[in-house]
N, CA, C and O atoms as CSV, one atom per row, in Angstrom:
chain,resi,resn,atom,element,x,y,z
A,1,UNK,N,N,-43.260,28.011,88.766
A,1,UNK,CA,C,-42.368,28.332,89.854
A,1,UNK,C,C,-42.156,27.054,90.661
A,1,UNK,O,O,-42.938,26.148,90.948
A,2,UNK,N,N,-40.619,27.284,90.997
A,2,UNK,CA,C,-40.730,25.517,91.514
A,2,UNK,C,C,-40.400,25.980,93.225
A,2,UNK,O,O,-39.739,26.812,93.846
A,3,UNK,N,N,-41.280,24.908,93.463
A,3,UNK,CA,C,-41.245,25.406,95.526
A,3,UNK,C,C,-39.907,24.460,96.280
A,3,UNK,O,O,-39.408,23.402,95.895
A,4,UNK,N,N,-39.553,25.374,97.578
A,4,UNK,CA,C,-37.823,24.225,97.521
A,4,UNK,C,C,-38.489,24.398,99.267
A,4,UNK,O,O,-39.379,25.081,99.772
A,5,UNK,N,N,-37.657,23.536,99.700
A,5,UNK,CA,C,-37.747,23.602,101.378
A,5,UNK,C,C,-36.300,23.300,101.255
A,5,UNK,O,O,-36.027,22.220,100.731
A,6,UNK,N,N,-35.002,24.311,101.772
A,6,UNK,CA,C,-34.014,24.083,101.476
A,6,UNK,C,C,-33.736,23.709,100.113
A,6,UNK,O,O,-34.408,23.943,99.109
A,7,UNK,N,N,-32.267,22.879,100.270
A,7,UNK,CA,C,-32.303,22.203,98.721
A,7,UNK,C,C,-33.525,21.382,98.110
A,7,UNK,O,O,-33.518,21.579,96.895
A,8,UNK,N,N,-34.288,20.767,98.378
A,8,UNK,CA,C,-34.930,19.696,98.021
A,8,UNK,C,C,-36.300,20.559,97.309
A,8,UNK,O,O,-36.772,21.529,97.902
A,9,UNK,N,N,-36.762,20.172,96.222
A,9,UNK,CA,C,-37.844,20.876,95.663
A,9,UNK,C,C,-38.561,20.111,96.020
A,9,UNK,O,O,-38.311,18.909,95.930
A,10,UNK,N,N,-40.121,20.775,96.740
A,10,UNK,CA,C,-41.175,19.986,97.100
A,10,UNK,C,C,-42.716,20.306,96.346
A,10,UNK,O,O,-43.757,19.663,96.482
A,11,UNK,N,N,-42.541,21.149,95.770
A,11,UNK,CA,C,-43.758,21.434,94.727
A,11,UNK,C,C,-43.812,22.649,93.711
A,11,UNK,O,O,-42.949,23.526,93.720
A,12,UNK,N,N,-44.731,22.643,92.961
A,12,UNK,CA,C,-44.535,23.813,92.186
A,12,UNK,C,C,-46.068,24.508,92.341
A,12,UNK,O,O,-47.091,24.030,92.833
A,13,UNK,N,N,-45.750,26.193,91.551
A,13,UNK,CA,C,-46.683,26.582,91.324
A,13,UNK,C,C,-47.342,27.138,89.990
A,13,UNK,O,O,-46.894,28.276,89.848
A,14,UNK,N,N,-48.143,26.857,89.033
A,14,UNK,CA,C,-48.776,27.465,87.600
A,14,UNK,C,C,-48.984,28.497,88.298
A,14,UNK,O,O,-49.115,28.432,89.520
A,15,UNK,N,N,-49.047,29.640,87.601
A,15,UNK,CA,C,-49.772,30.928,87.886
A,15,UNK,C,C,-49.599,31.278,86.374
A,15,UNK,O,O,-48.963,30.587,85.578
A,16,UNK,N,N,-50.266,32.474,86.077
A,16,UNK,CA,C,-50.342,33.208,85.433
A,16,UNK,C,C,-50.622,34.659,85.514
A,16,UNK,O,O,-51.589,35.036,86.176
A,17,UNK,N,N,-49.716,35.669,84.783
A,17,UNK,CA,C,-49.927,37.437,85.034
A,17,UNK,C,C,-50.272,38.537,83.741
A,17,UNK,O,O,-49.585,38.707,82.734
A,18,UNK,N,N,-51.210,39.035,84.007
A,18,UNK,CA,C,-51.682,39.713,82.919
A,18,UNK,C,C,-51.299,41.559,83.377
A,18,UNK,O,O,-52.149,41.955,84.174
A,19,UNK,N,N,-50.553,42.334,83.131
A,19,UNK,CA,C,-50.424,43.024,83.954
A,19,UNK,C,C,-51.296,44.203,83.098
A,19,UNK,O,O,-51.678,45.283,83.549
A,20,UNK,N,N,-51.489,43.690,81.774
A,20,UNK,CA,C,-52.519,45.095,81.143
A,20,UNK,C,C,-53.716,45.120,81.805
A,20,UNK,O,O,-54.206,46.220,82.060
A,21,UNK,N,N,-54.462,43.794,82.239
A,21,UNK,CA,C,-55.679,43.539,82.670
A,21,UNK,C,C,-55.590,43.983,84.225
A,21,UNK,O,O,-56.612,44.400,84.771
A,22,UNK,N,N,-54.292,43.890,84.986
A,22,UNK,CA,C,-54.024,43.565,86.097
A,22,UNK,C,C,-54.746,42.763,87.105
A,22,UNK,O,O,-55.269,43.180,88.138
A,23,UNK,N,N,-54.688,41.242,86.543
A,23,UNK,CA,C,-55.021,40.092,86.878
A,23,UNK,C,C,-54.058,39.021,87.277
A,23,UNK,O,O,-52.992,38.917,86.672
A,24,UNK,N,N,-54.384,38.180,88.306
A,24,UNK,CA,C,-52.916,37.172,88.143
A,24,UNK,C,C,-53.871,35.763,88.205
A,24,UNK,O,O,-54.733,35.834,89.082
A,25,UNK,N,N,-53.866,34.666,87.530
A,25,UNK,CA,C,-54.240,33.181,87.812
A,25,UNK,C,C,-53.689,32.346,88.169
A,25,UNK,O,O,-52.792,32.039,87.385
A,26,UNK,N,N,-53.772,31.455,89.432
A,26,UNK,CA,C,-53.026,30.696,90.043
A,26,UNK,C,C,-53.855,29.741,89.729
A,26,UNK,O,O,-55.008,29.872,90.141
A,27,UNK,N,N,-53.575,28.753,89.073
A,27,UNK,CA,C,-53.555,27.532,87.841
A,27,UNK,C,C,-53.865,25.924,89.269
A,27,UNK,O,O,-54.774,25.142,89.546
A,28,UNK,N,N,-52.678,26.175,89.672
A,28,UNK,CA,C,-52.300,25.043,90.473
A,28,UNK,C,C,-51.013,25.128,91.677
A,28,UNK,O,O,-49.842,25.433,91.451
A,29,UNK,N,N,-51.687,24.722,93.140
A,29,UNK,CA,C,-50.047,24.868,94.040
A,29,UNK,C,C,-50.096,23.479,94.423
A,29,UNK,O,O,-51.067,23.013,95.018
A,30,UNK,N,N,-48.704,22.548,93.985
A,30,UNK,CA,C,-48.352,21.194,94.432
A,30,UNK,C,C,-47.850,21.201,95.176
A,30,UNK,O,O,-46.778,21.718,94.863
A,31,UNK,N,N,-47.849,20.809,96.669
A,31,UNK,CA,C,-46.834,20.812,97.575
A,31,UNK,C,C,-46.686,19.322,97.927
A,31,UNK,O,O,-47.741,18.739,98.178
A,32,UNK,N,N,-45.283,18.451,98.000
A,32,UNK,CA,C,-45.860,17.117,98.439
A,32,UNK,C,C,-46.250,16.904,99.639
A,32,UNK,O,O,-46.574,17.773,100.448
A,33,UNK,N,N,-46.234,15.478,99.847
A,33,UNK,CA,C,-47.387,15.292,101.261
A,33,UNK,C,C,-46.516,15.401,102.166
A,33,UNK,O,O,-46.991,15.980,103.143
A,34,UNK,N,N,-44.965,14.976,102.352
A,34,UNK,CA,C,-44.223,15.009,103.640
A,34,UNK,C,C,-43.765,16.853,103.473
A,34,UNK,O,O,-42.928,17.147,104.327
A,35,UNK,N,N,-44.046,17.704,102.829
A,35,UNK,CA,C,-43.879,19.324,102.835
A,35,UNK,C,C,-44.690,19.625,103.298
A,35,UNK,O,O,-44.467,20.601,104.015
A,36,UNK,N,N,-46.075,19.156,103.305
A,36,UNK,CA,C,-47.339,20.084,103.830
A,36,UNK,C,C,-47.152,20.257,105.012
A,36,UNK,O,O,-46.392,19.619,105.740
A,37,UNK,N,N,-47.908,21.228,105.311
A,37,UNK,CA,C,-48.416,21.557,106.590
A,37,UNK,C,C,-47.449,22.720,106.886
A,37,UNK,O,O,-47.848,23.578,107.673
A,38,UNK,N,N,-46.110,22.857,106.293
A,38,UNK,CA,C,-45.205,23.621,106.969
A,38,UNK,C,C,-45.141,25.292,106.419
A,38,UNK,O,O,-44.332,26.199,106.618
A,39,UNK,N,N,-46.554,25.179,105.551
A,39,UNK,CA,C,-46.448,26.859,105.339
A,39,UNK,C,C,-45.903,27.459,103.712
A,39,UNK,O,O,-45.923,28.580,103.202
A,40,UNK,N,N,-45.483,26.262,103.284
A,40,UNK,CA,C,-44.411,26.316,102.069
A,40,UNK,C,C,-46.126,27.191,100.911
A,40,UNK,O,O,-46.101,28.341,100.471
A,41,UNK,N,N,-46.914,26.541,100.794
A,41,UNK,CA,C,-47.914,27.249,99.606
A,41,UNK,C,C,-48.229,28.722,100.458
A,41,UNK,O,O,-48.017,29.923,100.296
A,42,UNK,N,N,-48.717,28.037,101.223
A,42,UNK,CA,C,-48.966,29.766,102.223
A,42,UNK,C,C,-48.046,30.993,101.428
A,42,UNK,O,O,-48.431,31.731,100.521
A,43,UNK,N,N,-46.528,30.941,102.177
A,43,UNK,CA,C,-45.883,31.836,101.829
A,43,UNK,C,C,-45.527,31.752,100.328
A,43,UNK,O,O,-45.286,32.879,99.894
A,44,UNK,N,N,-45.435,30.945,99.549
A,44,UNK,CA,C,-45.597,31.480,97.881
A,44,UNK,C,C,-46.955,31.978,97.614
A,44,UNK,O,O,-47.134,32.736,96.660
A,45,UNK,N,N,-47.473,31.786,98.020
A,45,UNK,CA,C,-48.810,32.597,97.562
A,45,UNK,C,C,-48.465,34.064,97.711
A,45,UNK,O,O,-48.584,34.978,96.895
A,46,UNK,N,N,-48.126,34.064,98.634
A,46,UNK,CA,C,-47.564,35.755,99.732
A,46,UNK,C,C,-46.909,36.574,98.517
A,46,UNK,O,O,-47.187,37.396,97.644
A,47,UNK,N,N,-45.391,35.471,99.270
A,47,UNK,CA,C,-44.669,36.351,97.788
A,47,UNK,C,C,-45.395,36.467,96.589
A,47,UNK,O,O,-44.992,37.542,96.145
A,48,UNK,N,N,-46.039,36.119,95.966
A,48,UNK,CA,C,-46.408,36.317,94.567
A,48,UNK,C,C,-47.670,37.445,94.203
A,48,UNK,O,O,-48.047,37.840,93.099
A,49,UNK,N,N,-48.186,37.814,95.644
A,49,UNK,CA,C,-49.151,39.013,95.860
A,49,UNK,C,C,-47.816,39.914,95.996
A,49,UNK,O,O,-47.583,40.804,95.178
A,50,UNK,N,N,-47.118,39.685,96.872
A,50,UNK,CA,C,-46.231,41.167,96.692
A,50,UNK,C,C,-45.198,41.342,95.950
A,50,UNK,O,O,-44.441,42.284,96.183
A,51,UNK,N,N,-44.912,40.252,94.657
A,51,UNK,CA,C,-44.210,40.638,93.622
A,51,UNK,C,C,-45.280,41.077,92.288
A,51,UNK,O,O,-44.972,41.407,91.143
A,52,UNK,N,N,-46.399,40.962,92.812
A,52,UNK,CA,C,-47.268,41.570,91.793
A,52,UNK,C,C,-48.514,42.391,92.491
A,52,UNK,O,O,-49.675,41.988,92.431
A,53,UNK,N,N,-48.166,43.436,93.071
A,53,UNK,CA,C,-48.854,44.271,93.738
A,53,UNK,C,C,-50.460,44.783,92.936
A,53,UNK,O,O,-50.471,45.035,91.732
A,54,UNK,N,N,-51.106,44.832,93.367
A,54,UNK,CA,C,-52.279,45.572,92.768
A,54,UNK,C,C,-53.130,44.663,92.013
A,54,UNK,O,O,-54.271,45.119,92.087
A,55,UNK,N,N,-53.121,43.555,91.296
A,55,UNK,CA,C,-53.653,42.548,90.642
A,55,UNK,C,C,-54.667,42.026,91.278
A,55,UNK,O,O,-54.689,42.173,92.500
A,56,UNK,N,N,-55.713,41.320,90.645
A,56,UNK,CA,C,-56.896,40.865,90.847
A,56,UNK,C,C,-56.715,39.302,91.001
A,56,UNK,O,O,-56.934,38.713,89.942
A,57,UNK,N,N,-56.348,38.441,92.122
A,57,UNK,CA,C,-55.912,37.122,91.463
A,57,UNK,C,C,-57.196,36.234,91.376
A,57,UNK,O,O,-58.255,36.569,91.909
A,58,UNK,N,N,-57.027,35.077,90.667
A,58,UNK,CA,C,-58.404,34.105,90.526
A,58,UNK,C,C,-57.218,32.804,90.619
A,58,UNK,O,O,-56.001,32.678,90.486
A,59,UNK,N,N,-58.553,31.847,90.972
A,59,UNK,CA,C,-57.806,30.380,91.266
A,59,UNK,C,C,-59.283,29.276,90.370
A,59,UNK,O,O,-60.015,29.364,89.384
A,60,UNK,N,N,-59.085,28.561,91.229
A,60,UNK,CA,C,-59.679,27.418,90.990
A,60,UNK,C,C,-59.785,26.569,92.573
A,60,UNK,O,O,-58.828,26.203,93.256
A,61,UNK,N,N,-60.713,26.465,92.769
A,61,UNK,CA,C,-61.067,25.240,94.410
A,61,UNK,C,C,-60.804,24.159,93.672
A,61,UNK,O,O,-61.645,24.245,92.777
A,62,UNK,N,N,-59.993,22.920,93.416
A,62,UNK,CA,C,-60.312,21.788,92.673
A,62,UNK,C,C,-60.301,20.574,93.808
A,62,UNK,O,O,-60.780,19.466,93.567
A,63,UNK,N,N,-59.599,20.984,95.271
A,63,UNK,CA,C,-59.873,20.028,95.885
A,63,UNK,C,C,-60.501,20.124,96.998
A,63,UNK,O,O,-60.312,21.284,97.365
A,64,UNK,N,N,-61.200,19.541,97.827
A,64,UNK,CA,C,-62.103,19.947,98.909
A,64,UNK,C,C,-61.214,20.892,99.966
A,64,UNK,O,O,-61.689,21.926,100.436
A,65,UNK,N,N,-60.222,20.541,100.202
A,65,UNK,CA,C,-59.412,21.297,101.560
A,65,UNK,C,C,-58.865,22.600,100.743
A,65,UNK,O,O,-58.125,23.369,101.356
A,66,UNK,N,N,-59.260,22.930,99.133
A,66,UNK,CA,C,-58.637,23.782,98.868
A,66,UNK,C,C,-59.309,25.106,98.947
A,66,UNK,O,O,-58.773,26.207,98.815
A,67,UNK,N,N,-60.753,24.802,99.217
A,67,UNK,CA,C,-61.682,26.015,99.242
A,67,UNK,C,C,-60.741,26.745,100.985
A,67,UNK,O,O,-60.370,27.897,101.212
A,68,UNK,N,N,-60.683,26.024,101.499
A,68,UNK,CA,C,-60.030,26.668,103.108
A,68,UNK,C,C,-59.036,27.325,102.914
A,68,UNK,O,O,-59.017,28.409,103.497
A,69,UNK,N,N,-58.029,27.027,102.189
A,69,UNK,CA,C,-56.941,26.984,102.143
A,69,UNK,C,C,-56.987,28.777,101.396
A,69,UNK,O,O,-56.459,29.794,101.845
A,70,UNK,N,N,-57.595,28.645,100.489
A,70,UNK,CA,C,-57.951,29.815,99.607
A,70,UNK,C,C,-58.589,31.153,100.972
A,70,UNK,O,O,-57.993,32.177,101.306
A,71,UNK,N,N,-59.391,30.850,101.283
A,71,UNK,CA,C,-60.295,31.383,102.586
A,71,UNK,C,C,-59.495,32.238,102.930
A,71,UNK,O,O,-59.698,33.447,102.813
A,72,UNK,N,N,-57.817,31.384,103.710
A,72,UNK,CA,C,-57.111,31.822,104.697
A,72,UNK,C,C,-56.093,32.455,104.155
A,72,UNK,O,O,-55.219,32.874,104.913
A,73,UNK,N,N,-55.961,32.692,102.549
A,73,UNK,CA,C,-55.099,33.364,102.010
A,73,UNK,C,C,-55.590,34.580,101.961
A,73,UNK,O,O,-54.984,35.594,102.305
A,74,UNK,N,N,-56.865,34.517,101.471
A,74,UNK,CA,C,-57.909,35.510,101.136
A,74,UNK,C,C,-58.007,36.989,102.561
A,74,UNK,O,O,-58.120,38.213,102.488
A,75,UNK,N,N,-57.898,36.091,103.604
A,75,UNK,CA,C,-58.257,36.777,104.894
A,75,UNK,C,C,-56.741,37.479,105.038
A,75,UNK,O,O,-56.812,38.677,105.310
A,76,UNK,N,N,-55.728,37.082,104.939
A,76,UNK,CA,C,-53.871,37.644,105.138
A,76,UNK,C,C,-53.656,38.753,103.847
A,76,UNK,O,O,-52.769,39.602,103.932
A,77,UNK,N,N,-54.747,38.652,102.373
A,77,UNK,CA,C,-54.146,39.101,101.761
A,77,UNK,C,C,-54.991,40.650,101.518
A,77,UNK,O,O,-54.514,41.592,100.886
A,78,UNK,N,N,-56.473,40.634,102.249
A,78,UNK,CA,C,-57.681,40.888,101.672
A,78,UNK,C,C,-57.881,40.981,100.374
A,78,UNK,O,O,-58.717,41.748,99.897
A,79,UNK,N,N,-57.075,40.149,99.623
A,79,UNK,CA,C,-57.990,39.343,98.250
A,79,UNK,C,C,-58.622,38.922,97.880
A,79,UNK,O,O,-58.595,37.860,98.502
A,80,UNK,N,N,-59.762,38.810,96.851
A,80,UNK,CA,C,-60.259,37.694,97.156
A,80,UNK,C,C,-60.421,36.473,96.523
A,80,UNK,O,O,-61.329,35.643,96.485
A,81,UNK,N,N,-59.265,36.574,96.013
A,81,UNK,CA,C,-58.716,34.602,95.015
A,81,UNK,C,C,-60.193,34.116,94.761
A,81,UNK,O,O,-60.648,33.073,95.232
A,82,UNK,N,N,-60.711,34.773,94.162
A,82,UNK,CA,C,-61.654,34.108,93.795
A,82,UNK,C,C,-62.242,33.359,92.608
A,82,UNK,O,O,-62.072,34.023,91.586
A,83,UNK,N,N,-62.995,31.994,92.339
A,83,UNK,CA,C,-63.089,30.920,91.386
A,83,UNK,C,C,-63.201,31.731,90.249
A,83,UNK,O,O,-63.540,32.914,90.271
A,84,UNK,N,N,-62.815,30.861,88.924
A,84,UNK,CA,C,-63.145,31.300,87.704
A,84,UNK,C,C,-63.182,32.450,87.178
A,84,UNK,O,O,-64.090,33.278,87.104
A,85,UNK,N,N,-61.917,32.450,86.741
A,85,UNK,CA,C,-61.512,33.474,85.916
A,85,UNK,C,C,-61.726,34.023,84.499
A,85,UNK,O,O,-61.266,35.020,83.943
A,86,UNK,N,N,-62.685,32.930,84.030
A,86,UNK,CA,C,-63.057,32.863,82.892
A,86,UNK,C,C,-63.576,34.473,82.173
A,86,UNK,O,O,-64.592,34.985,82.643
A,87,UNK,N,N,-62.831,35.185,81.054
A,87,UNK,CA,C,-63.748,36.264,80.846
A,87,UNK,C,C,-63.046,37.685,81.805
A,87,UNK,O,O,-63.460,38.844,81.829
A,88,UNK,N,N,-61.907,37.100,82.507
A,88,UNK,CA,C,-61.155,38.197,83.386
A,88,UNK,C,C,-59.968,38.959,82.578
A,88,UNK,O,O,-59.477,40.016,82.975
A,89,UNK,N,N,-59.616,38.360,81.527
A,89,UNK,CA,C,-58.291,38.781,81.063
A,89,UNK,C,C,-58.587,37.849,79.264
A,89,UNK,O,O,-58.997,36.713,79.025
A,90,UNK,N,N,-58.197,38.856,78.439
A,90,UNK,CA,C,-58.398,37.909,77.143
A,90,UNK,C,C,-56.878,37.487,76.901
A,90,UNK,O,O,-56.503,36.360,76.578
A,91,UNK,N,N,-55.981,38.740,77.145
A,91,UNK,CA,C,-54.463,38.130,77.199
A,91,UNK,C,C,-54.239,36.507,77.505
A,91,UNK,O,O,-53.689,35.624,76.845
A,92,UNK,N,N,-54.835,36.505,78.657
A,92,UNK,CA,C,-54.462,34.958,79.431
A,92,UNK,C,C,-55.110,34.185,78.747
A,92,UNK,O,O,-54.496,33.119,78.794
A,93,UNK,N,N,-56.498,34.009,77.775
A,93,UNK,CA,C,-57.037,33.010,77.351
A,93,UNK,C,C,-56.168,32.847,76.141
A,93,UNK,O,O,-55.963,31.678,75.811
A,94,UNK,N,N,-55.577,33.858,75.361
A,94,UNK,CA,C,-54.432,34.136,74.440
A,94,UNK,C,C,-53.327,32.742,74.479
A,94,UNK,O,O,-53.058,31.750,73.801
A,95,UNK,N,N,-52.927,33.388,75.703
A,95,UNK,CA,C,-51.410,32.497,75.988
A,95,UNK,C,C,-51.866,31.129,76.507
A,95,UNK,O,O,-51.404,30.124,75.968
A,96,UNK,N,N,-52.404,31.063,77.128
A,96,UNK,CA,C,-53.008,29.904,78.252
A,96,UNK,C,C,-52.714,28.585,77.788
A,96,UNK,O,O,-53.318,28.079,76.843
A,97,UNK,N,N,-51.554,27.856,78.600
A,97,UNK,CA,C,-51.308,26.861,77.727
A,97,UNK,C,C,-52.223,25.487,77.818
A,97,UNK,O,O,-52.565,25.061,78.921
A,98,UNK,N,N,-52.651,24.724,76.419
A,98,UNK,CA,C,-53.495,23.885,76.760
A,98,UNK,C,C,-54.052,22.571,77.568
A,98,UNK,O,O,-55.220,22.209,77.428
């Protein structure tokens, strides 16, 4: 999914959706550095809980500010995006690109 602030694309997002398992994996959110701060991952995260209602999502912390970041999604969504998904969905290890 590619992230826009207006016209200008400023990051993307990997995810992945298993809806037999009803699981979703969020892979990776890029936002660049002059986009941050303004909410842009926040609210794709959002939308993507409420275009896939009911799902179990998992992530990955890979960077230090990302464990927070996760936290405060976690607390808006009562989800709980939580690490390693490994063993959550065989579909996704299926497709999962390398």
């Amino acid at each position: 999914m590619v992230l826009r602030r207006g016209p200008l694309v400023v990051g993307q997002v990997d995810f992945q959706v298993c809806q037999v398992c009803r699981c979703g994996y969020l892979r990776k959110i890029s936002v660049d550095g002059a986009a941050k701060g303004y909410g842009i991952g926040t609210r794709t995260v959002l939308k993507l809980y409420r275009r896939y209602p009911g799902l179990t999502w998992y992530t990955t912390t890979q960077y230090d500010t990302a464990g927070t970041f996760w936290q405060k999604i976690a607390r808006r969504t009562d989800g709980a995006f939580t690490e390693n998904h490994d063993g959550a969905c065989e579909h996704m290890k299926i497709n999962r690109r390398g």
